[in-house]
N, C-alpha and C positions, 0 to 999 in steps of 0.2 A: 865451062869447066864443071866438073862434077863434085859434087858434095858429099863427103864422109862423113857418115855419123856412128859415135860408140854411144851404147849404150850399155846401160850395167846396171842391171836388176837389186834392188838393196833388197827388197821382200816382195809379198805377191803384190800390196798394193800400190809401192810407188818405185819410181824409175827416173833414172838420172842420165839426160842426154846430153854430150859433148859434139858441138857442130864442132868439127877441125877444121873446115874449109872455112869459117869463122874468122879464128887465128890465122890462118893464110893471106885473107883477106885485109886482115891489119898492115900485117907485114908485108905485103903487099903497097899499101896507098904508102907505107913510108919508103919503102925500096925506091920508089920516084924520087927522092931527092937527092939533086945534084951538086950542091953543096963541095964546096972541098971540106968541110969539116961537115959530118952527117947529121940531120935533126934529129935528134934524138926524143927517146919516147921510153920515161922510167915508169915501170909500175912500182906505185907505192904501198897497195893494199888492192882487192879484189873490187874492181870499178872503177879506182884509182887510180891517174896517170900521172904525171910532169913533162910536158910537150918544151922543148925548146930547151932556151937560158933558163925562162922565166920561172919562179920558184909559184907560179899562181897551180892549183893542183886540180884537175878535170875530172870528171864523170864520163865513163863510157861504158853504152850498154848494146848488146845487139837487140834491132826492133825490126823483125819480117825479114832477114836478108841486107840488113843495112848497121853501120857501125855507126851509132849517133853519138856524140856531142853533149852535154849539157852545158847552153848557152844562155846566160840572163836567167830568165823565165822559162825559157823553151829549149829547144835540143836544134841539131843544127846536124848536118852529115860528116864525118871526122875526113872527108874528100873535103868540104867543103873547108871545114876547118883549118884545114892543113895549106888549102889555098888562100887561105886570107894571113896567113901567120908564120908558114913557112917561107924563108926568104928567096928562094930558088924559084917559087912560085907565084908568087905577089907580083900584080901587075904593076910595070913600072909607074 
């Protein structure tokens, strides 16, 4: 797939780029779940989520092409994520 990027000149020295294929990408790994009632994914604030029921609230950042996780200590891939937590997913 191809990647679109906006960019938008604020003055000569700095520049502010939006991956949209990004956001695709999110919505995307969640369109996978088959669910009769859908997992749901709120944003709270910028990096911000709420995955699920559960009221515990995530970190997600894009890193190189990938939508990471903030897991424990470390980050974790929100593919990954989503297969450990979302119930459509979860190996039996």
């Amino acid at each position: 797939s191809e990647r679109y990027n906006v960019t938008i000149k604020l003055n000569a020295k700095f520049r502010y780029e939006i991956k949209v294929f990004d956001l695709f990408q999110v919505a995307d790994l969640l369109s996978r779940c088959s669910c009769p009632t859908q997992f749901p994914m709120v944003k709270i604030a910028d990096g911000k989520y709420r995955i699920g029921d559960a009221k515990t609230i995530i970190f997600v950042r894009i890193l190189r092409n990938h939508v990471m996780v903030r897991v424990g200590g470390g980050w974790d891939t929100l593919e990954h994520y989503l297969y450990k937590h979302d119930p459509c997913r979860c190996p039996a």
